[in-house]
N, C-alpha and C positions, 0 to 999 in steps of 0.2 A: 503819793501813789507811784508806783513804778512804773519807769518813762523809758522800758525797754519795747523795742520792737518787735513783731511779731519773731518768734522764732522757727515758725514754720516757714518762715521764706528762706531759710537756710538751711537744707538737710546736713546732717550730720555728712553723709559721705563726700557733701561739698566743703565742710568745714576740715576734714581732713587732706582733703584736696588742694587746700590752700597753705596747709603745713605742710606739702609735699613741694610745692611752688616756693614755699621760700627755703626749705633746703637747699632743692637746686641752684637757688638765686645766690643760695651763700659759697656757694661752690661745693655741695655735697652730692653724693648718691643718693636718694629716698632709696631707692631700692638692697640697698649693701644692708646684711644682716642685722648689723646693731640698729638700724635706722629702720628696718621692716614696722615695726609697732608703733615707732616714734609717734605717725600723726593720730593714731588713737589715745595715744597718751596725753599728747597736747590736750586733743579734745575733752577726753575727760576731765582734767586739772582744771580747762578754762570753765566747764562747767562746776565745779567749787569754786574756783576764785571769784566766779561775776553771778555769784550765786544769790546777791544782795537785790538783781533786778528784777526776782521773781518775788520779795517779800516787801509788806507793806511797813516800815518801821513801826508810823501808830498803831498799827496792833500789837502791839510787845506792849502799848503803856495804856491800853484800856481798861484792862482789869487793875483795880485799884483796894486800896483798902484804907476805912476811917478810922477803925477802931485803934487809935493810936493815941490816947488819954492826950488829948491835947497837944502833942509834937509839933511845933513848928518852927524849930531850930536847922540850921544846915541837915544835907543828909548830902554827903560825899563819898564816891566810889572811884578810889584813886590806881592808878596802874595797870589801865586794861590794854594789855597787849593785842593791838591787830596787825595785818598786812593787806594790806590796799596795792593797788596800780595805779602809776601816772598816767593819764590821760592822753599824754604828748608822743611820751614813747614808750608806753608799754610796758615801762620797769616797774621794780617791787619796790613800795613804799613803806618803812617799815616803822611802826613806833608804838607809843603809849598815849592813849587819852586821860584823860582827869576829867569827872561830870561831879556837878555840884546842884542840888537846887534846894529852891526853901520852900519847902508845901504849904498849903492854904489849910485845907483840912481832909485833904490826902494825900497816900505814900503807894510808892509801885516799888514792887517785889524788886533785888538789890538787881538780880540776874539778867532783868530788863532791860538796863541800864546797858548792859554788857552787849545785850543781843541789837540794840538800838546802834551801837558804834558798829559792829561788825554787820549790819544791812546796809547800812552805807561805806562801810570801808570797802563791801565786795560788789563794787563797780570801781572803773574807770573814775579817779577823781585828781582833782587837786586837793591840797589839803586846806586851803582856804576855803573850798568850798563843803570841803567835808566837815571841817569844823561846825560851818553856819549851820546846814541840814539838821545834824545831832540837837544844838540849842533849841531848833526852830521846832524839831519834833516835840520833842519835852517840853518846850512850852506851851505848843499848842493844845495838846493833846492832855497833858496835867495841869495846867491853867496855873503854876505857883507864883509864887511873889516874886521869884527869881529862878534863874538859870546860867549857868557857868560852864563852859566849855574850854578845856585847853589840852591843845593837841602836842604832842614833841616826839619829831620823827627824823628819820633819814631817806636820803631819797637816793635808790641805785642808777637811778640816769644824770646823779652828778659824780656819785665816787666811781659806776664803771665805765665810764665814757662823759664825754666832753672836756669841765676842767679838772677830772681823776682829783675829786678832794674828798681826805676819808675822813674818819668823825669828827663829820658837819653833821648837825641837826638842826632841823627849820623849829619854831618854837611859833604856835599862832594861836588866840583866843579869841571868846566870843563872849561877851557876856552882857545879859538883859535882864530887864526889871532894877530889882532891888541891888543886885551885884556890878551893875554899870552906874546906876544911879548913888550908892552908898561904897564910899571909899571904905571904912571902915568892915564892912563885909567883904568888900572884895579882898582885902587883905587878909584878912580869915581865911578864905577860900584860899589864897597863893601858901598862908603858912602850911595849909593841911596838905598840900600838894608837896612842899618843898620848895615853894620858891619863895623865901623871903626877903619881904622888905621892898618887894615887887607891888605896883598900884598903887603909892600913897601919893 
């Protein structure tokens, strides 16, 4: 469930107010022409970026389908590009997930899977936490034999500021049921992904 706060306690024209506050703070004019629109801008963008707090992810996996002559092999959906925020400071998180799961005796539409990573990519996260959420969804909500999550991203609050280190990518998984307990699947799931020879 989304564990944003009300948004009526913050009018828009205070949320731009506060991107006028930290121009100045930065040493800028708000007021100087290029900068006139700036805090509606912000505003706008923050509302697509943290636009994941208004949506409930298990609804993306309620609608399901059986009719699947017996399927229940992996179903992998590898290289979904998102952009998240840290948490800590505010930077763009940027990377690819890899979702995997083994259905009982149902499947959810591929697209799902897509929209499940980017409801949680658009808050404020870590990506260890982001990882967990995705799994935890999927499993809850599809009950399968197993669930696979692995996230591989970069984070711009270490290449543009602090110790300025450029492609680093954090690399983190999650994986339950069948795919933490069964070595042998889990290595499945790392070949289908590209990582081999990872999990044995």
């Amino acid at each position: 469930m989304s564990e944003r706060q009300d948004p009526t306690e913050v009018t828009r024209e205070q949320a731009e107010e506060a991107v006028r506050t930290l121009l100045r703070w930065s040493g800028e004019d708000p007021s100087r022409e290029g900068l006139l629109d700036t805090p509606k801008r912000v505003v706008k963008a923050y509302k697509d970026w943290f636009s994941g707090y208004d949506i409930d992810p298990g609804d993306y996996l309620r609608r399901t389908f059986e009719e699947v002559a017996g399927y229940d092999e992996m179903v992998v959906l590898r290289d979904i590009e998102f952009e998240s925020h840290c948490e800590h400071h505010m930077a763009p998180i940027i990377g690819r997930a890899h979702v995997g799961y083994l259905p009982t005796n149902r499947v959810v539409g591929i697209s799902k899977l897509a929209r499940v990573v980017d409801a949680y990519a658009r808050r404020f996260q870590v990506q260890e936490k982001l990882t967990a959420q995705i799994a935890q969804c999927i499993q809850e909500n599809l009950q399968p034999a197993g669930v696979a999550v692995v996230i591989d991203a970069s984070h711009e609050c270490m290449t543009t500021r602090g110790v300025h280190k450029r492609g680093v990518s954090m690399i983190t998984s999650q994986m339950l049921g069948a795919f933490r307990d069964d070595a042998r699947t889990r290595s499945e799931f790392l070949q289908f992904i590209g990582i081999h020879g990872a999990g044995r």
